[in-house]
ZAMARGU-4260 file (C-alpha; in steps of 0.2 Angstrom, whole numbers, plus 5000, padded with zeros to 4 digits):
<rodrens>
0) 4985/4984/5063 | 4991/4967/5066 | 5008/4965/5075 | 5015/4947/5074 | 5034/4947/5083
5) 5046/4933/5077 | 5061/4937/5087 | 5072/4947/5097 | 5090/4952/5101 | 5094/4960/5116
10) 5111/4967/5113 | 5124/4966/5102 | 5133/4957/5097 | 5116/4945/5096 | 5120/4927/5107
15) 5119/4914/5095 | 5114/4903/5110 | 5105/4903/5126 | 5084/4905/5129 | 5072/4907/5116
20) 5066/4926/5116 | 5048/4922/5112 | 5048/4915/5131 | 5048/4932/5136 | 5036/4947/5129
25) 5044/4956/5114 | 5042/4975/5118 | 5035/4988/5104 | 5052/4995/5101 | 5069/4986/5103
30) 5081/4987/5120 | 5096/4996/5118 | 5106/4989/5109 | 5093/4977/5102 | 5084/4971/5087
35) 5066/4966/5084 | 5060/4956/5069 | 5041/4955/5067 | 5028/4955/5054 | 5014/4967/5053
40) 4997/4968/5044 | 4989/4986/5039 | 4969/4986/5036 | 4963/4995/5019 | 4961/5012/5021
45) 4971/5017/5036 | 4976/5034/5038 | 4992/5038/5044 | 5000/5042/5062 | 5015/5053/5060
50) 5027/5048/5073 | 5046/5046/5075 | 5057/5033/5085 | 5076/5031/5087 | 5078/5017/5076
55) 5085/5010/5058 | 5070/4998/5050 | 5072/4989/5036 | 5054/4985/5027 | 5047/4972/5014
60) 5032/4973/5010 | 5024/4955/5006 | 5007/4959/4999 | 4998/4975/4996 | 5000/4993/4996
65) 5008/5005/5010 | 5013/5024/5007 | 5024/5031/5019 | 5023/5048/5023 | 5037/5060/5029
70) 5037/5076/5040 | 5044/5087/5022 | 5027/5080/5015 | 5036/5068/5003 | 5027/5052/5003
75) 5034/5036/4995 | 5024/5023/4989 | 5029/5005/4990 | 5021/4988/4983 | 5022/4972/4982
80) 5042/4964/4984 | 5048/4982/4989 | 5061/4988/5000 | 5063/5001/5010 | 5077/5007/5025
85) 5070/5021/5036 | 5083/5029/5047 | 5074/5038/5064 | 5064/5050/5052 | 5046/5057/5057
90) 5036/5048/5045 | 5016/5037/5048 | 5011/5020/5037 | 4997/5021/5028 | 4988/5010/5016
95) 4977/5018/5004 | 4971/5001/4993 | 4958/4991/4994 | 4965/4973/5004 | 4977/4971/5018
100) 4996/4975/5016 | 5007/4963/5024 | 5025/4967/5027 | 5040/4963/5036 | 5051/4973/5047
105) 5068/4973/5057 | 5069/4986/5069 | 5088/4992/5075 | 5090/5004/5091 | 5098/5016/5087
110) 5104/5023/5104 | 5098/5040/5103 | 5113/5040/5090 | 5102/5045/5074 | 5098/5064/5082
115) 5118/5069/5089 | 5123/5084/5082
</rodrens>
């Protein structure tokens, strides 16, 4: 997998001025109250890793194929030009074509907000 960060907030609301956030490293997940925008590559064949995070995400993907898979054993398929909005489920990326799948995501904190009662 190929992680390529673009920019970051670190709080909200976002300051419209002030220092570039590339000058500092862009952590895997957003701060609180923070957004991460990055674009990421998948290699052909990659299985998935189930994992969770307290985070809305919305996902493009670019070129390619990726299949995300849920903890209730659904599994959405997505190509090229499609979108999708994950909300802090348990779900893993994989890609079961034959070439890379490139994709674009924004990454929301959710403040541990998504799992109250």
């Amino acid at each position: 997998m190929h992680v390529c960060n673009l920019w970051m907030s670190d709080g909200a609301p976002p300051a419209l001025n002030g220092p570039d956030a590339l000058d500092a490293p862009i952590p895997m997940l957003p701060v609180p109250r923070g957004a991460t925008f990055r674009m990421m590559e998948i290699g052909a064949g990659t299985a998935p890793h189930m994992h969770r995070t307290e985070t809305l995400d919305y996902i493009v993907v670019f070129e390619g194929e990726l299949d995300m898979f849920l903890d209730d054993g659904a599994k959405v398929h997505m190509r090229e030009g499609d979108i999708m909005i994950q909300r802090g489920t348990l779900h893993g990326w994989a890609n079961p074509g034959d070439k890379a799948c490139r994709f674009a995501t924004v990454i929301i904190d959710g403040g541990g907000r998504l799992f109250e009662g």
